[in-house]
C-alpha positions in Angstrom: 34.2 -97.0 168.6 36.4 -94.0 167.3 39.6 -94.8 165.7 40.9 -94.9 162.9 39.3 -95.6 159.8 40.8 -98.6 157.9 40.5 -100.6 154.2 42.7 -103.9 153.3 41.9 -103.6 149.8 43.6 -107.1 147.3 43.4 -107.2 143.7 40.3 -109.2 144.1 38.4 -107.8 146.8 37.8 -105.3 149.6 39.0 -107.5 152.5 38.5 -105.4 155.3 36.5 -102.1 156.2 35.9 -100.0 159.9 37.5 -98.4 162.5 40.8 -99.7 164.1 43.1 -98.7 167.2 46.3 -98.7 165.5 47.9 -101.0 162.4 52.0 -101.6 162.0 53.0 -102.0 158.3 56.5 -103.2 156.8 57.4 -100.2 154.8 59.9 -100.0 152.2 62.1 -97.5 154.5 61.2 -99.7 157.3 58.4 -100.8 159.7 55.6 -98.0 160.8 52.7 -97.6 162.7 49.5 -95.5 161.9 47.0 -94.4 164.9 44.1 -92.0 164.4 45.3 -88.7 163.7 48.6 -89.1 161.8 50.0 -86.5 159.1 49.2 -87.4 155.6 51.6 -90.0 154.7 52.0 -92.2 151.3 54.5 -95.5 150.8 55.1 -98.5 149.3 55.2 -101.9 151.4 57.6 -104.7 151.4 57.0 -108.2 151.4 56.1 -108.7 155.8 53.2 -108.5 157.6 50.5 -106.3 159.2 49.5 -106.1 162.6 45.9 -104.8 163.2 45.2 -103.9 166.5 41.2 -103.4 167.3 41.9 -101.6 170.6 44.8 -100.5 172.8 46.6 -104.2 174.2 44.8 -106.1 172.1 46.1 -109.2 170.5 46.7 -108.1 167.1 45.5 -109.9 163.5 48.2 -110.6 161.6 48.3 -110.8 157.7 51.1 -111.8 155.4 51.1 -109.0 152.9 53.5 -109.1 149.5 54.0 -105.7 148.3 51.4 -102.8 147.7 50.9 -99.1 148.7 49.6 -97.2 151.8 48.0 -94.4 152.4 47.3 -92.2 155.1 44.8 -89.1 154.4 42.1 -86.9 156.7 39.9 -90.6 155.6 42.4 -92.9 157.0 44.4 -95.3 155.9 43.9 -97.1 152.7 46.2 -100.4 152.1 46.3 -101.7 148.3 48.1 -105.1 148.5 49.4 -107.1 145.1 48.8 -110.1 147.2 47.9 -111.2 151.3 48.4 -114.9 152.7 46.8 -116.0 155.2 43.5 -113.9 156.1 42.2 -114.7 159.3 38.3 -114.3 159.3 37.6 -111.2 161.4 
């Protein structure tokens, strides 16, 4: 499947790692969305959740997420999270 390429990355482990549709993430300036091909982008993240979608209308996987970084490069998008609740299995 192309997509985007995608790492959940906690202080203890790499949580997740391959090619998504699309994931939503509660910025600091406010919620965002990140779909294969988006402009270089860096910010921090606020206490919320994230929504990873595995293909267009999916149900999404939801994870509490406290706080971290994301990134957005020509890679995709790398998450660093001081702390996620609630990891569903995937």
């Amino acid at each position: 499947m192309a997509g985007l390429h995608f790492e959940l990355v906690s202080p203890e482990r790499l949580v997740r790692s391959g090619e998504v549709y699309m994931v939503v993430i509660p910025g600091t300036e406010g919620e965002f969305s990140v779909l294969e091909g988006h402009a270089p982008f860096m910010s921090t993240i606020r206490p919320g959740e994230l929504a990873i979608y595995d293909s267009a209308g999916s149900q999404p996987q939801r994870i509490r997420i406290e706080g971290g970084f994301a990134e957005v490069s020509e890679k995709g998008l790398t998450i660093l999270a001081e702390k996620l609740e609630s990891v569903t299995a995937h």
